[in-house]
Backbone as JSON, one array per atom type, in Angstrom:
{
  "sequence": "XXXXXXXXXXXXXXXXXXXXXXXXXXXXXXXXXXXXXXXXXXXXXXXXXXXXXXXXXXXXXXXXXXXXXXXXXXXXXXXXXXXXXXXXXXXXXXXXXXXXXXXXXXXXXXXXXXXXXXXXXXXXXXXXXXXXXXXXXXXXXXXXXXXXXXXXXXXXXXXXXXXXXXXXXXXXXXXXXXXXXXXXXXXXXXXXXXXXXXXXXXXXXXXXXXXXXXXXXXX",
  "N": [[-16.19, -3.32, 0.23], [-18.08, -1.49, -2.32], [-18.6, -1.06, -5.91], [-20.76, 0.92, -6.04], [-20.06, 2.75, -3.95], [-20.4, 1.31, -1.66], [-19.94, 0.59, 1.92], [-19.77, -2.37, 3.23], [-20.17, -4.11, 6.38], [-19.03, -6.83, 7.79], [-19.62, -9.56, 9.76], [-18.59, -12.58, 10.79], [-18.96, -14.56, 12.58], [-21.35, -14.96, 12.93], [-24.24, -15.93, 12.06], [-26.08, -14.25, 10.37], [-24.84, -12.29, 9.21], [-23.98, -9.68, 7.6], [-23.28, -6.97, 9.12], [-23.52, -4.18, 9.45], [-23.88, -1.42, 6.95], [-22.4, 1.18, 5.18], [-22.59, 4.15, 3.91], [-20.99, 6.37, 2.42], [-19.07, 7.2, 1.03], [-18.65, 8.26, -2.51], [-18.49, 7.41, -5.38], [-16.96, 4.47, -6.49], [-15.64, 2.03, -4.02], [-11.84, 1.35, -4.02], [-10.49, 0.54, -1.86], [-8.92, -1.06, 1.03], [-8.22, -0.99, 4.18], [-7.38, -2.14, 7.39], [-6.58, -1.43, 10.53], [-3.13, -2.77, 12.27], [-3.6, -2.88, 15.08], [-6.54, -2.74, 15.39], [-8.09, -0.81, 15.5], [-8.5, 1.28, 13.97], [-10.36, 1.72, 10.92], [-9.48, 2.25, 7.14], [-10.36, 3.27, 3.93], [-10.45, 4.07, 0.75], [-11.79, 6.07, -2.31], [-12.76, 5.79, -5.56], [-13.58, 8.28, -5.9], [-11.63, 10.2, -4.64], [-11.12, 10.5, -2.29], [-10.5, 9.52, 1.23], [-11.69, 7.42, 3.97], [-12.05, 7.61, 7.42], [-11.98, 5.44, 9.9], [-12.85, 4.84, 13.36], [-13.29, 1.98, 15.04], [-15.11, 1.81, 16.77], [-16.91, 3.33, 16.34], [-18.72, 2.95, 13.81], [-20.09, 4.3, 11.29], [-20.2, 7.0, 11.04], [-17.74, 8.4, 10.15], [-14.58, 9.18, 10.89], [-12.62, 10.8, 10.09], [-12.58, 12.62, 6.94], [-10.33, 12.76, 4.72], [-9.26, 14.6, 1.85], [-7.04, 15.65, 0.66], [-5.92, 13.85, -2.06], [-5.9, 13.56, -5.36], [-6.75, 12.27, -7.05], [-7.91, 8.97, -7.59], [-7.71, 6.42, -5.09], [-6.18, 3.8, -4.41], [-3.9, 2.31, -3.13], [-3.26, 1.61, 0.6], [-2.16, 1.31, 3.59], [-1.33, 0.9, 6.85], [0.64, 1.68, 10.02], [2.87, -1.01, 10.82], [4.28, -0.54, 13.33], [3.65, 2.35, 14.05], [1.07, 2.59, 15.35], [-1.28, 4.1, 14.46], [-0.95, 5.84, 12.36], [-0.92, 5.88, 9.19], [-0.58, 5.04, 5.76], [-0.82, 6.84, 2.35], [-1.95, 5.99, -1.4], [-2.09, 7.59, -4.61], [-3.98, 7.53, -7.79], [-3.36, 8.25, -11.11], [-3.4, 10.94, -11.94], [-2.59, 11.81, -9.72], [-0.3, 10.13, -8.3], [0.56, 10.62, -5.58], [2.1, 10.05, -2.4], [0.77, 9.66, 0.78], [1.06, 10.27, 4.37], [-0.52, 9.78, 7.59], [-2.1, 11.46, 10.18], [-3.72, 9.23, 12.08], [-5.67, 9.78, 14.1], [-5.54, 12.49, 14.13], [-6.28, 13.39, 12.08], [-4.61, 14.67, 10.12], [-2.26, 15.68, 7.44], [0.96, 14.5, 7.36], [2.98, 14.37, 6.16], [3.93, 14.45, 2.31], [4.79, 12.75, -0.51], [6.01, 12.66, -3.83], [5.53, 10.61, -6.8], [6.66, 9.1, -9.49], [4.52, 7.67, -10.63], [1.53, 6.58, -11.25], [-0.26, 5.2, -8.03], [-0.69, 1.84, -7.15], [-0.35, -0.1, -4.97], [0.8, -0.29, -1.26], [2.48, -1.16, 0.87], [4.48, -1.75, 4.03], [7.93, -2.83, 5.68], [8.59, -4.01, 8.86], [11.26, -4.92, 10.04], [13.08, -3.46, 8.71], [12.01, -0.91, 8.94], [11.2, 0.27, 6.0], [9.37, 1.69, 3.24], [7.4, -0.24, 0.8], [6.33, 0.53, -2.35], [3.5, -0.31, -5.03], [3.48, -0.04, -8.55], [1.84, 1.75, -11.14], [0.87, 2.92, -14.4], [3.14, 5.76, -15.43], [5.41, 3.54, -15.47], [5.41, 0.88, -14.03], [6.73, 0.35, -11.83], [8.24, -1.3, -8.96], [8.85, 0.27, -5.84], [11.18, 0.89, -3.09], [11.48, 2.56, -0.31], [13.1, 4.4, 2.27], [11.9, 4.93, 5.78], [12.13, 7.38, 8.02], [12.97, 9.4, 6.11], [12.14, 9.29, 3.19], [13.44, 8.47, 1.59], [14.79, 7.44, -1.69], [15.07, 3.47, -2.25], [15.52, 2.17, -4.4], [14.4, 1.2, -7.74], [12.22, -1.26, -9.29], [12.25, -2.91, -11.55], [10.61, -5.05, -14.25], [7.79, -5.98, -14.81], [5.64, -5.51, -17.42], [3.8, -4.23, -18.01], [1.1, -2.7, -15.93], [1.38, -2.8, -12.66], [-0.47, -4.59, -10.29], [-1.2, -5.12, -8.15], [0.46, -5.61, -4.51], [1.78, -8.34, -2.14], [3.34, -8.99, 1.07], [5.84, -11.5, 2.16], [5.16, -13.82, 4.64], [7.18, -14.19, 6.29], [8.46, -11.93, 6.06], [10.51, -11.4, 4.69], [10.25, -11.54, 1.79], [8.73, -10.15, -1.15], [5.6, -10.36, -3.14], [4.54, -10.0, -6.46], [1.92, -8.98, -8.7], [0.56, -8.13, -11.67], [-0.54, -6.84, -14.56], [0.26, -7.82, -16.95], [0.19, -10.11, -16.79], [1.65, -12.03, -14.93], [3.45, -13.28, -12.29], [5.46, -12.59, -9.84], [8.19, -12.52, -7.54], [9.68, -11.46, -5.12], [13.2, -11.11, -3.22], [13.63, -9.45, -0.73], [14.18, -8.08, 1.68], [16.64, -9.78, 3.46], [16.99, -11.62, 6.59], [18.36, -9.88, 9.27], [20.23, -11.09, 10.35], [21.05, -13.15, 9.15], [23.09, -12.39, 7.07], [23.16, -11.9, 4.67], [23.52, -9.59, 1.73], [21.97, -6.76, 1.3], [19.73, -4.16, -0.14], [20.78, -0.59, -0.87], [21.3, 2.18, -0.94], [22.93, 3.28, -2.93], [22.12, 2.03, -5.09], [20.01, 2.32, -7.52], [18.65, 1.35, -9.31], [16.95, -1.37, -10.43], [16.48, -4.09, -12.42], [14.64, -6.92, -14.08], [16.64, -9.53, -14.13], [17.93, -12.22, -12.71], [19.61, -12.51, -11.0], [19.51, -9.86, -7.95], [21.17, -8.09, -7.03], [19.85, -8.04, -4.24], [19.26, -10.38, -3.39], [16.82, -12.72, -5.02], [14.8, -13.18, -7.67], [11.97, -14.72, -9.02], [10.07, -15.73, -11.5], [6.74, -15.76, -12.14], [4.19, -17.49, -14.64]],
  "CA": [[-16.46, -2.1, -0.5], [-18.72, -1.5, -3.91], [-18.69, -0.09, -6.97], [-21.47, 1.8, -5.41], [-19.47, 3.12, -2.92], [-21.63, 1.02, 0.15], [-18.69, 0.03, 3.07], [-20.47, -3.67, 4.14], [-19.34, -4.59, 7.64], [-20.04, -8.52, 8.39], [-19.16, -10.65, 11.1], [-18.77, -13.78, 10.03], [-18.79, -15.77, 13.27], [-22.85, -14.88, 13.6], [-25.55, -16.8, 11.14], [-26.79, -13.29, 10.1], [-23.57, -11.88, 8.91], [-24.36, -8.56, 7.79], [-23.29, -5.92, 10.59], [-24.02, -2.8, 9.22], [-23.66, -0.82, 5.74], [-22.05, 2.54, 5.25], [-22.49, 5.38, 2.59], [-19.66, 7.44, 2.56], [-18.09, 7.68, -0.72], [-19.92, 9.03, -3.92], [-18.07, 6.53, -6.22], [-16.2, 3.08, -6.37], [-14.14, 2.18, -3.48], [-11.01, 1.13, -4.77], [-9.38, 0.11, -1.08], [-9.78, -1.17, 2.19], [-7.73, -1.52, 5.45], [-7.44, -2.41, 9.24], [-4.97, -0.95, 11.15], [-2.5, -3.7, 12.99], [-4.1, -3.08, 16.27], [-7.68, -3.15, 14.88], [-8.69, 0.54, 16.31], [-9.02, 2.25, 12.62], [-10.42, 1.28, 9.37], [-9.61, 3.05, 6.24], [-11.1, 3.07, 2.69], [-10.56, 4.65, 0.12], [-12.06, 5.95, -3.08], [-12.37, 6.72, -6.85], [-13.75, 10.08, -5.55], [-11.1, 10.74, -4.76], [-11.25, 10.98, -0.49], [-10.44, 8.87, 1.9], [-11.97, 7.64, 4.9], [-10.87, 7.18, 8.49], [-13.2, 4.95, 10.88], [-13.09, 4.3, 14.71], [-13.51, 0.89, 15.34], [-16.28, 1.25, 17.83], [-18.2, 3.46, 15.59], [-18.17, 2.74, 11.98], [-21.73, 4.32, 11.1], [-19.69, 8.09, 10.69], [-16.52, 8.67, 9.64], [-13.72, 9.92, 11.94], [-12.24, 11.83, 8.83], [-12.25, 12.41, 5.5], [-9.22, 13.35, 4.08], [-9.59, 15.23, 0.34], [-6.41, 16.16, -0.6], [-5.6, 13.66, -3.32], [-6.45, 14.51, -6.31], [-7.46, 10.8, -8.24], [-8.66, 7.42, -6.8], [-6.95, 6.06, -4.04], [-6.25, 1.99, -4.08], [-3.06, 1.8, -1.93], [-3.69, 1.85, 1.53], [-1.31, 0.82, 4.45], [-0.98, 1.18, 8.06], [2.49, 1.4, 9.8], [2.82, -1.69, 12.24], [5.0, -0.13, 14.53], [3.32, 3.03, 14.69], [-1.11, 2.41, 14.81], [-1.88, 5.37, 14.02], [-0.12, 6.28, 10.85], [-1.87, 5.75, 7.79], [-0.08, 5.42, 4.52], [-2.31, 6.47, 1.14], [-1.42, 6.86, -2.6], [-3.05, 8.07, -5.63], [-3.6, 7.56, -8.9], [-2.57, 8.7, -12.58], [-3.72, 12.32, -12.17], [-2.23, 12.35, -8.01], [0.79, 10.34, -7.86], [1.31, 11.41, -4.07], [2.12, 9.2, -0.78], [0.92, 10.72, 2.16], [1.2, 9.54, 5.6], [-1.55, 10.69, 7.91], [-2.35, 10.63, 11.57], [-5.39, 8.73, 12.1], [-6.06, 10.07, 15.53], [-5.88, 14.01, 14.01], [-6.59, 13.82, 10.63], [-3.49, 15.29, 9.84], [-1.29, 15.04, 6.64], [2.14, 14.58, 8.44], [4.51, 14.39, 4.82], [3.37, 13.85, 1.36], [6.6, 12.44, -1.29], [5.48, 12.63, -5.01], [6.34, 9.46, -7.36], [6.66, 9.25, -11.25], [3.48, 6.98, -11.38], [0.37, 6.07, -10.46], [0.23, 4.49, -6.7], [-1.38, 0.89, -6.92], [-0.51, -0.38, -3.56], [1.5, 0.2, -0.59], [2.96, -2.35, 2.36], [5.47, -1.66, 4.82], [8.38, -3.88, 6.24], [8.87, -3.25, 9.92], [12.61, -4.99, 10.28], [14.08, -2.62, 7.91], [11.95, 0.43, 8.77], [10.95, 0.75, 4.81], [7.86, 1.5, 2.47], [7.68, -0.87, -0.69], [5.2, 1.1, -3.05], [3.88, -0.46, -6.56], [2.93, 1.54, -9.17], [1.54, 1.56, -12.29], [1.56, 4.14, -15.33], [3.84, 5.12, -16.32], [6.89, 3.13, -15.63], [4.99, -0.23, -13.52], [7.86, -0.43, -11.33], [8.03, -1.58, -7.56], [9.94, 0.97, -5.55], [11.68, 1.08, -1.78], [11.86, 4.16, 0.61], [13.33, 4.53, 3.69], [11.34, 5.71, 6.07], [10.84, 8.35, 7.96], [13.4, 9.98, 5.26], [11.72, 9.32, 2.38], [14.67, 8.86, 0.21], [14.13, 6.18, -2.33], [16.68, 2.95, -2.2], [15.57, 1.19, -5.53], [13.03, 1.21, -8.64], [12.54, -2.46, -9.2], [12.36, -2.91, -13.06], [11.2, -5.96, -14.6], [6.54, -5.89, -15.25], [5.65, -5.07, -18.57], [1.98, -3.63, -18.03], [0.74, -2.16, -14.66], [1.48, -3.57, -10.96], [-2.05, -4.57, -9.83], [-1.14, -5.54, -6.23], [1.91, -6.7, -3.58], [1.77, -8.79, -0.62], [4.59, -9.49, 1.9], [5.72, -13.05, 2.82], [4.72, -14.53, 5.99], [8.62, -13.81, 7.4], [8.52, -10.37, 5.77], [11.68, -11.48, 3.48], [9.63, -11.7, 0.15], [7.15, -9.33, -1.73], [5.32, -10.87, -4.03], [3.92, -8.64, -7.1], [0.72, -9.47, -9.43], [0.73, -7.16, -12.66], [-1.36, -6.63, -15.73], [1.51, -8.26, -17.95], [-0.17, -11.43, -16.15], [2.81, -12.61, -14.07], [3.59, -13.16, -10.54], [7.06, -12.13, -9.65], [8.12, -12.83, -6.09], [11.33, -10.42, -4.81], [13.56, -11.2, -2.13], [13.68, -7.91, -0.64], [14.19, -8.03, 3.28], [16.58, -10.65, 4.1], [16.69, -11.04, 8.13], [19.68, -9.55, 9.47], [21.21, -12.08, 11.25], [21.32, -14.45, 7.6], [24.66, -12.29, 6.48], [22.88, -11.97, 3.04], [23.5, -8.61, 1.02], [20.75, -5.32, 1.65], [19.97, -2.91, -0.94], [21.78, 0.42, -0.73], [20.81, 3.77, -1.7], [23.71, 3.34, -4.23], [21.91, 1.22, -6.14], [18.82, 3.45, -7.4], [17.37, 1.15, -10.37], [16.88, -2.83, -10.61], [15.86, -5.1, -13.84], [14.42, -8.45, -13.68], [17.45, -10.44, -13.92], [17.65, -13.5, -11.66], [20.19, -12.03, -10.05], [19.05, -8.03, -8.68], [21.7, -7.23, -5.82], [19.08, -8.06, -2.84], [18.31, -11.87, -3.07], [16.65, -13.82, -6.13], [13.78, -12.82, -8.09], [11.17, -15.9, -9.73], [8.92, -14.99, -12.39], [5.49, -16.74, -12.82], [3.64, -17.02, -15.89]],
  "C": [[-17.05, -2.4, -1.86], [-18.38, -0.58, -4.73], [-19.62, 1.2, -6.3], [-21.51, 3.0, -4.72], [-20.14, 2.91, -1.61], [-20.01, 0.24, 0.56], [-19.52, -1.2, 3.82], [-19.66, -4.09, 5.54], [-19.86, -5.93, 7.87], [-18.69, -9.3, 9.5], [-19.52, -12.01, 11.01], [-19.27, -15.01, 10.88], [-20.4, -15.29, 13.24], [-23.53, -15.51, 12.22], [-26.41, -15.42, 9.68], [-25.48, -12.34, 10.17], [-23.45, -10.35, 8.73], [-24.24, -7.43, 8.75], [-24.17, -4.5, 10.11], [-23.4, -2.21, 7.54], [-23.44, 0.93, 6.0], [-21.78, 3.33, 3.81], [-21.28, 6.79, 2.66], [-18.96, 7.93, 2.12], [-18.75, 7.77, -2.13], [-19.7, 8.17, -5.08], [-17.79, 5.29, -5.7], [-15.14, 3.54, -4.87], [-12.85, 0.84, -3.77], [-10.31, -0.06, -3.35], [-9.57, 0.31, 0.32], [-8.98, -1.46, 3.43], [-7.85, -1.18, 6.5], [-6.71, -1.69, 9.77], [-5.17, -2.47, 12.23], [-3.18, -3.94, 14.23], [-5.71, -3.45, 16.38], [-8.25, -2.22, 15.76], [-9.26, 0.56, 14.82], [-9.21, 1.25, 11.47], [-10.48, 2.46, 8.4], [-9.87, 2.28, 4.78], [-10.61, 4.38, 1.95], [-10.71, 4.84, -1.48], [-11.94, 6.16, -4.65], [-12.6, 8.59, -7.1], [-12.71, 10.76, -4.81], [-10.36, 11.04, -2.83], [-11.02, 9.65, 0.28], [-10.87, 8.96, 3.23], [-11.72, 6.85, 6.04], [-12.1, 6.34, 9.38], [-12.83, 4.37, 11.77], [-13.87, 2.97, 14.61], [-15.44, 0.54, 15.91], [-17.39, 2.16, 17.35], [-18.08, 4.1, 14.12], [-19.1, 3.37, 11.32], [-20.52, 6.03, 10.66], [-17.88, 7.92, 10.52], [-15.57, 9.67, 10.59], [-13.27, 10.95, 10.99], [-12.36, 11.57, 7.93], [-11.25, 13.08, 5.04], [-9.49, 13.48, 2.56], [-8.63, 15.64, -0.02], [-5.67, 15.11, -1.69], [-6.14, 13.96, -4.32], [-6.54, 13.09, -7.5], [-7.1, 9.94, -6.91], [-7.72, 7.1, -6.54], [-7.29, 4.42, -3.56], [-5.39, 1.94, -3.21], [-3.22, 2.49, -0.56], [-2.65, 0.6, 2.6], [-0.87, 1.39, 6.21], [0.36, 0.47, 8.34], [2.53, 0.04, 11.07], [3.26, -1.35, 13.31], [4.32, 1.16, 15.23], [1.01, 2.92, 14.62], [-1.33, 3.76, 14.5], [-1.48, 6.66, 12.92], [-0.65, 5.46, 9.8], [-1.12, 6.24, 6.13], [-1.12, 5.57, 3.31], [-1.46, 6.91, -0.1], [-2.62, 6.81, -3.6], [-2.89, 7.9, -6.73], [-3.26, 8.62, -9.91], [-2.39, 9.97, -12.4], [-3.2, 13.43, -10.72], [-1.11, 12.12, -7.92], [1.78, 10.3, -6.57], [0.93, 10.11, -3.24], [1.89, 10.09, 0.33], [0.92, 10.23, 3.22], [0.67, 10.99, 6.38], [-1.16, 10.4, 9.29], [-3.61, 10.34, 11.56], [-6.15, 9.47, 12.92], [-6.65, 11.59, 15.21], [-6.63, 14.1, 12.91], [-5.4, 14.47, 9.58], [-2.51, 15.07, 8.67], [0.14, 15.62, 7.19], [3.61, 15.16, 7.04], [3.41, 13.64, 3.49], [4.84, 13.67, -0.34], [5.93, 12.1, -2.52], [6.41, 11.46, -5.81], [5.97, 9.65, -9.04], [5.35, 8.37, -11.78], [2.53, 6.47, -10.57], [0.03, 4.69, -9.25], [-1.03, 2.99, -7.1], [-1.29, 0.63, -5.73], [0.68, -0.12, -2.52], [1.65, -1.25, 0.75], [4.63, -1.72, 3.05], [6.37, -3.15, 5.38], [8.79, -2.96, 7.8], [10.34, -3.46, 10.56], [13.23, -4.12, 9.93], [13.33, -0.9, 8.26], [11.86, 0.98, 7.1], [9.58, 0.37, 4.31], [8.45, 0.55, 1.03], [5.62, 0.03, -1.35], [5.13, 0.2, -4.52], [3.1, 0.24, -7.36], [2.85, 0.91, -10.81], [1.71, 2.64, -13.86], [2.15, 4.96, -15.15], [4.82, 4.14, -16.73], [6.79, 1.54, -14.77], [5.97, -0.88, -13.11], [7.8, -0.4, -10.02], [9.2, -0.6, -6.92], [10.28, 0.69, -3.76], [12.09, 1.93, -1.44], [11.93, 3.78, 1.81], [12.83, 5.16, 4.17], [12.0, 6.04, 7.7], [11.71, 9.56, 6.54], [13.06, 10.25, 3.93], [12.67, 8.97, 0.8], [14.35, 7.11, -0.2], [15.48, 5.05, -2.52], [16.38, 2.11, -3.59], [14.18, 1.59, -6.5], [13.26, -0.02, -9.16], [11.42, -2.68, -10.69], [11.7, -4.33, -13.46], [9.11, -6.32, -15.53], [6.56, -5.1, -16.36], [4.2, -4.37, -19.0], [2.24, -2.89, -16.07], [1.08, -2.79, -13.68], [0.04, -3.53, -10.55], [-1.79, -4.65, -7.87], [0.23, -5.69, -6.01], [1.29, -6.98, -2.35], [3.24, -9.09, -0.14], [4.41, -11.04, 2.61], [5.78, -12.97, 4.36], [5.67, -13.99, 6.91], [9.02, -12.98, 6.72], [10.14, -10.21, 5.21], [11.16, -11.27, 2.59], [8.41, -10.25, -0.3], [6.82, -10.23, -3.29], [4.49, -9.85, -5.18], [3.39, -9.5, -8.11], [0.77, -8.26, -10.53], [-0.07, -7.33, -14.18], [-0.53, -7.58, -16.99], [0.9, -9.98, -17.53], [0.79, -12.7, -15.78], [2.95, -12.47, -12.77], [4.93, -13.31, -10.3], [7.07, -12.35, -8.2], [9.9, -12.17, -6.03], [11.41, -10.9, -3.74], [14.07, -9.84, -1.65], [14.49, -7.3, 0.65], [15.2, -9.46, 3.75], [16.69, -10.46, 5.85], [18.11, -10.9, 8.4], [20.81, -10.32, 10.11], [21.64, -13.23, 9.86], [22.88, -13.8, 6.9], [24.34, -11.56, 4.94], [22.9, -10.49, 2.91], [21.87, -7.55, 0.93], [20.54, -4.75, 0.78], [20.19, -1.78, -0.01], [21.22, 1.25, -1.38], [21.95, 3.89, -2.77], [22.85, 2.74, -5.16], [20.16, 1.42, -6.79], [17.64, 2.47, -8.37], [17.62, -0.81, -10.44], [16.29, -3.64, -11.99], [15.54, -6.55, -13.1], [15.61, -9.75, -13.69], [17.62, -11.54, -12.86], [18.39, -13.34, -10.9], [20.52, -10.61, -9.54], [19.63, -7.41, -7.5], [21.07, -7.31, -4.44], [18.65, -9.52, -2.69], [17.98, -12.3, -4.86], [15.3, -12.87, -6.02], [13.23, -14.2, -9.17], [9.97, -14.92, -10.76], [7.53, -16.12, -12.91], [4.67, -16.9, -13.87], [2.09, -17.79, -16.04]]
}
C-alpha cells in the first residue's frame, strides 16, 4: 500500500513481480491484511474506508465499508472464524468493529478511550489484544465474542505503533513511539499451570511482575 493510496499486488516467485495495481482509496493506506485462509484481503485507509477483496479478483473491491469515521491502521482477521474481519480507528473514531467479509456486514462495534493502532487475536484463549495510542497508549484485552475488557496494560510512555504475537501465541510483543520494545507474557498455554488474567484485574503497570507472566522492556 502507498501514500498514494495504489494497492501493489506482486508475486514474488515470478522475475516480473508486479501482478497488478489497484486504486481504491483516495488517500494513504495505513493497513494491510490476508485473511488466515488466504480468500480475503483487506486494507485500509486514511480516508477513512475500508476495503474488502476476493482473492480471485482483486481488480474491484468486494466492499467498502465507510462507517469509521478517521484512518484505519489496525486490521485483523479471526483465525478460527475466515470470514470475520476485525478494524479500528483512529483519534477522531476510536471504534472496533467486526465485520463479515462474505456480507459486508458490521456484526458489533465496542468503542475504546483511544485511538486504535493495531489489532491481533489469540485463538487459545478466544481474546482480542488491541493497542492504542492517544490518549492513554495502553495495550488492552477483550474477551471475545463478549466484548468485556479483561485488562489495560499500562507501562509506554508515547503512542503504541504496532504488536505482534509470538510464534506459540504466549507473548505479544509491543513497539511504541517512547522507542521501546516491551514483550508481555499474555497467553500462557493451559496445560503450563501458570496464572491467566481475570476480569478482576481491569488495569496493569509495567512492573516486572503484572499478574499474567513477566514483562521485558527494550530500549
Amino acid at each position: 500500500g502507498s501514500r498514494a493510496g495504489t494497492l501493489c499486488h506482486h508475486d514474488v516467485r515470478i522475475p516480473d513481480h508486479l501482478f497488478s495495481r489497484m486504486q481504491n482509496h483516495d488517500q494513504e493506506i495505513c493497513g494491510l491484511a490476508w485473511s488466515n485462509n488466504g480468500q480475503y484481503l483487506a486494507s485500509g485507509g486514511n480516508d477513512n474506508t475500508v476495503c474488502v477483496y476476493n482473492s480471485l479478483s482483486l481488480e474491484t473491491p468486494l466492499h467498502t465499508l465507510t462507517e469509521h469515521t478517521a484512518a484505519i491502521k489496525g486490521l485483523a482477521w479471526c483465525p478460527w472464524q475466515p470470514s470475520l474481519l476485525t478494524t479500528g480507528g483512529g483519534t477522531s473514531d476510536r471504534y472496533i468493529r467486526f465485520w463479515n467479509a462474505t456480507t459486508g456486514k458490521c456484526l458489533n462495534a465496542v468503542q475504546t478511550p483511544s485511538q486504535i493502532s493495531s489489532l491481533l487475536w489469540n485463538q487459545e484463549y478466544k481474546e482480542l489484544v488491541s493497542g492504542h495510542g492517544y490518549a492513554h497508549n495502553e495495550i488492552s484485552v477483550w474477551k471475545y465474542p463478549s466484548m468485556n475488557k479483561l485488562a489495560d496494560l499500562h507501562g509506554h510512555t508515547n503512542r503504541v505503533l504496532n504488536i505482534a504475537m509470538s510464534p506459540d501465541e504466549t507473548a505479544v510483543a509491543s513497539i511504541a513511539a517512547d522507542e521501546t520494545l516491551r514483550i508481555w507474557k499474555l497467553f500462557p498455554h493451559r496445560e503450563s499451570g501458570h496464572t491467566k488474567i481475570t476480569s478482576d484485574s481491569k488495569s496493569r503497570n509495567s512492573s516486572p511482575s503484572i499478574g499474567f507472566g513477566k514483562l521485558r522492556s527494550i530500549r
